[in-house]
Each structure stands twice: as structure tokens, then as C-alpha cells.
C-alpha positions as CSV (number, residue, x, y, z in Angstrom):
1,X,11.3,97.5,50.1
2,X,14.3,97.0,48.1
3,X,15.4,94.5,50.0
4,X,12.0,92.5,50.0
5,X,12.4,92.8,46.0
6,X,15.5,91.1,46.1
7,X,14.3,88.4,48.6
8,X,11.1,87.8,46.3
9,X,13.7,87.3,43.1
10,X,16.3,85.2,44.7
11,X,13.4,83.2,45.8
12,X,11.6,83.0,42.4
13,X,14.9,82.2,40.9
14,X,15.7,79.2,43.6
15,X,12.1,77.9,42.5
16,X,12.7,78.0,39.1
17,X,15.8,75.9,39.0
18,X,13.8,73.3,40.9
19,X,10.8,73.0,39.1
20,X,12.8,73.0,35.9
21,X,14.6,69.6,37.7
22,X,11.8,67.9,38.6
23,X,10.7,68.7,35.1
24,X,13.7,67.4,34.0
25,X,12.8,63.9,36.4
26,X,9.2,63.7,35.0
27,X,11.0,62.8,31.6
28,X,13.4,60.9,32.7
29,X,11.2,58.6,34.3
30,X,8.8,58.9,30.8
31,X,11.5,58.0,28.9
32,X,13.2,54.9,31.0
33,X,9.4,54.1,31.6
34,X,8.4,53.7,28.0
35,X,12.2,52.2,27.0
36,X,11.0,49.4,29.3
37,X,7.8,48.8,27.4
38,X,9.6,49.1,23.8
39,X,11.5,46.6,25.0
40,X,8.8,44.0,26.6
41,X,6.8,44.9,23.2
42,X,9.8,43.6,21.1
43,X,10.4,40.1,23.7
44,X,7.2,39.5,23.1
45,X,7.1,39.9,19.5
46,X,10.1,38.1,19.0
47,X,8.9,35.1,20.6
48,X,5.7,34.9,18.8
49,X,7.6,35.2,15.1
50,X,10.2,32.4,16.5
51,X,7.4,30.3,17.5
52,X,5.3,30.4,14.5
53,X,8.8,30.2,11.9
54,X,9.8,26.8,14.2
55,X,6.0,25.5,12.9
56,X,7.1,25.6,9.5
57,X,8.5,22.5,7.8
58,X,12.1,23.2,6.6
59,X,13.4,20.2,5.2
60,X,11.6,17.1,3.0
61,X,11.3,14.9,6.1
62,X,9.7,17.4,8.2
63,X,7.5,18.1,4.8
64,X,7.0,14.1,4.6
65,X,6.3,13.6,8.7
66,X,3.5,16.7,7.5
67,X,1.8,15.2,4.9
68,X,1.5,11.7,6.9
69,X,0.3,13.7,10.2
70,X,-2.4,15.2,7.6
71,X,-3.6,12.2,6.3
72,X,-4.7,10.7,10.0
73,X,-5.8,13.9,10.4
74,X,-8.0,13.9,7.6
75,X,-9.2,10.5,9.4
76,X,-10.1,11.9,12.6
77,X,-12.0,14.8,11.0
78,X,-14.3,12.0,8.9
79,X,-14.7,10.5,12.3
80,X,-15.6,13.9,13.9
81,X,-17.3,14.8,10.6
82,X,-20.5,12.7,12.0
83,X,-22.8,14.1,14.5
84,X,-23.1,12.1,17.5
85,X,-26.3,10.1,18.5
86,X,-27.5,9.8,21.7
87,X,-29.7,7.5,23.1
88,X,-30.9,7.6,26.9
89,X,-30.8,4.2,28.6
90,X,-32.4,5.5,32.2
91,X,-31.5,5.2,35.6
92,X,-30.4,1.7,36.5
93,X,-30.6,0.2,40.0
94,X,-29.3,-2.7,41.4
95,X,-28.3,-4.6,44.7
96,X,-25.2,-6.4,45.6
97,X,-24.1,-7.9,48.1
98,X,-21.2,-6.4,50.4
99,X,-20.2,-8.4,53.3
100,X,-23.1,-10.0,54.3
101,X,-25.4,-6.9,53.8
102,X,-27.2,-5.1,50.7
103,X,-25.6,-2.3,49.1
104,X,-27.1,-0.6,45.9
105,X,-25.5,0.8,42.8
106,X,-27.4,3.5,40.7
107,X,-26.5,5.1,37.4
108,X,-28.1,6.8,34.9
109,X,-26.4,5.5,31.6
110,X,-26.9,6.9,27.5
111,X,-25.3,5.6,24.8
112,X,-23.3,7.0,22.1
113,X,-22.9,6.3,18.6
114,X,-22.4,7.5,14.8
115,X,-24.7,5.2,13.0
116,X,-28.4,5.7,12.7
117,X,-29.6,2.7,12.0
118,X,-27.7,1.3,15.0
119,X,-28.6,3.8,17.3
120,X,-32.2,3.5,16.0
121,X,-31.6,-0.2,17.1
122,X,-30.2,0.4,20.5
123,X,-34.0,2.7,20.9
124,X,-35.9,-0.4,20.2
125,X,-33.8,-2.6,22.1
126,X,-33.9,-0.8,25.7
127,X,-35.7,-2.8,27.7
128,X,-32.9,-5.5,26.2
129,X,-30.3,-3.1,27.4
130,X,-31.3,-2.5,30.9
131,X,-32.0,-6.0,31.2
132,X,-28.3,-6.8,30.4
133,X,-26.9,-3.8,32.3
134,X,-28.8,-4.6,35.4
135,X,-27.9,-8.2,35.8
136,X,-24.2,-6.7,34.9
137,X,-24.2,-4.4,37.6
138,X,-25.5,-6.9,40.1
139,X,-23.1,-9.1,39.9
140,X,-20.1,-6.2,40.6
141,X,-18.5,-6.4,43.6
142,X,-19.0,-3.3,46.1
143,X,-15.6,-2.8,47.6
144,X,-14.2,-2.4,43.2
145,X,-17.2,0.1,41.6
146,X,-15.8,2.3,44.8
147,X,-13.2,3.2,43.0
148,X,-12.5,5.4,39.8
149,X,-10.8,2.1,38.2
150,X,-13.6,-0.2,39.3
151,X,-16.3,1.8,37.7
152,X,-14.3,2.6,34.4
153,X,-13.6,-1.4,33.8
154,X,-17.7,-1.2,34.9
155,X,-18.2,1.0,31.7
156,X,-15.9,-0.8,29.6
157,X,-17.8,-4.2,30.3
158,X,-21.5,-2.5,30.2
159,X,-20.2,-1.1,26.5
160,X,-19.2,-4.7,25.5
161,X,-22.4,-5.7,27.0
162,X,-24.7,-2.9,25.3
163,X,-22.7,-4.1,21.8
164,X,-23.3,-8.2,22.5
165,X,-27.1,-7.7,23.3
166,X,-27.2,-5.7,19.7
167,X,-25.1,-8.4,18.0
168,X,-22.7,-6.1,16.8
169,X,-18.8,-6.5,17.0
170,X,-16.0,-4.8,18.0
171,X,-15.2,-3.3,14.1
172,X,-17.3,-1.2,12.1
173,X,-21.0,-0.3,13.1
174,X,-21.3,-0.5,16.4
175,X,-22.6,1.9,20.0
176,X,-19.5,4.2,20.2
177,X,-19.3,4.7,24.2
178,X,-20.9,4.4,26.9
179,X,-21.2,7.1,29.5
180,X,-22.2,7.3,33.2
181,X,-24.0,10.7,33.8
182,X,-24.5,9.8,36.7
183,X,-23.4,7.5,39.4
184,X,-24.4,6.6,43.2
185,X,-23.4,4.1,45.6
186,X,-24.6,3.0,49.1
């Protein structure tokens, strides 16, 4: 039995020296673990203070270049300051001709604009509108409204268009935009 005793202690004390190592691993690994995250916590913190101190002005120029970006800013947000109105034209369709055969073009156009009383004039002009759009649209040619070009010079022109039938110009009060929610060819 003696000897069984000193089996069981050399054994408990070969144990012991083991778990006291992976112990010793456990916190090694917990220490390198959270060094790691220290140091990704202080990157990241460094590069958000170096990018908000290179925002700052530091000289008169910069300070100058500032106060000139603010005032067209202060422009923009007068623009943006208005509420847009929008004014639903319909769907539009019209046939052209594409090598020796009829092909159609359908949108569905609205209007934008910041002025009431000209948007309130575009409402009681539609049927003027879609008169002029129509007959604009008809006389495209099918192979250019295929492409994304074709039908943005087709939105310039129908703006231009929407603007001559209200007898406004290009400055001041006028339709904003106009906008193709939705567009079909065949």
C-alpha cells in the first residue's frame, strides 16, 4: 500500500505542475489577446483625432477658402430651403418611325419646381404640356432614345419644351426638372 501512496503522490504532483502551466498559457494568451485589442483600440482612435484636427482651418487662407465655401453653402441651403412641387404630367405615348416600321415610346413624365405660382401654372397648362411633349417625342429618332444619352438629351429638350410652352426662361422662375418615372420602348 505504501507503494500505491507514493504512486498516487508522484502522480498528483506531475498533474499539478501541468495544470499550473496551462494555467500559466491561459494568461498568456489573455494578455497577448487583449495587448492586441489595446492596440487596434488606440489605431483606431488615432486616426479618427488626426482626421478630425486635419478638418480644422490652420492658417488665414484655409480660414478665407472657409468662409467663401460657407457662403455658396449658405446658397445651396436657400435653394434646398424650398420644398419641392410636383406636378404629374401622365403617361405619354407616341409613335415613330424606325426603319420603315412603327415603334412606340412611352413615359410617364412629372415636373419639378420651387415656385407655386409656376407650378400652379404648369397644373392648368397640362393638356398644353402633353401636347408639346407628345409631338416632341414623336419626332425622336428610335435607334438614339435607346440609349441612356439619347433619352437624357430627350429630358433635357422635353424640360426646354415644358419651360417654352409656359413662357418662362431659362433664369429665375421657371419648372426645375423634369423627370422620367418611367420609360418604355418597343
Amino acid at each position: 500500500m505504501a507503494e500505491e501512496e507514493a504512486t498516487k503522490k508522484k502522480r498528483s504532483e506531475d498533474e499539478e505542475p501541468s495544470e499550473g502551466s496551462s494555467g500559466g498559457k491561459r494568461k498568456l494568451i489573455l494578455l497577448i489577446v487583449g495587448a492586441i485589442l489595446l492596440l487596434g483600440i488606440g489605431i483606431g482612435a488615432g486616426f479618427f483625432v488626426g482626421n478630425m484636427t486635419a478638418d480644422e482651418p490652420d492658417s488665414a487662407e484655409s480660414a478665407e477658402v472657409y468662409e467663401e465655401e460657407g457662403e455658396e453653402d449658405s446658397d445651396r441651403k436657400k435653394k434646398d430651403d424650398r420644398h419641392n412641387i410636383y406636378i404629374t404630367v401622365g403617361k405619354l405615348l407616341a409613335a415613330v418611325e424606325h426603319n420603315g416600321s412603327t415603334r412606340y415610346i412611352q413615359a410617364e413624365v412629372d415636373l419639378v419646381g420651387y415656385e407655386k405660382s409656376v407650378m400652379d401654372d404648369a397644373q392648368h397648362n397640362v393638356p398644353a404640356l402633353r401636347n408639346r411633349l407628345l409631338l416632341l417625342f414623336s419626332s425622336q429618332n428610335f435607334d438614339d432614345v435607346r440609349t441612356i444619352a439619347g433619352r437624357e438629351r430627350l429630358r433635357v429638350e422635353s424640360l426646354k419644351a415644358v419651360n417654352d410652352v409656359l413662357e418662362l426662361g431659362p433664369k429665375g422662375d421657371r419648372v426645375e426638372d423634369v423627370y422620367f418615372t418611367a420609360f418604355v420602348i418597343q
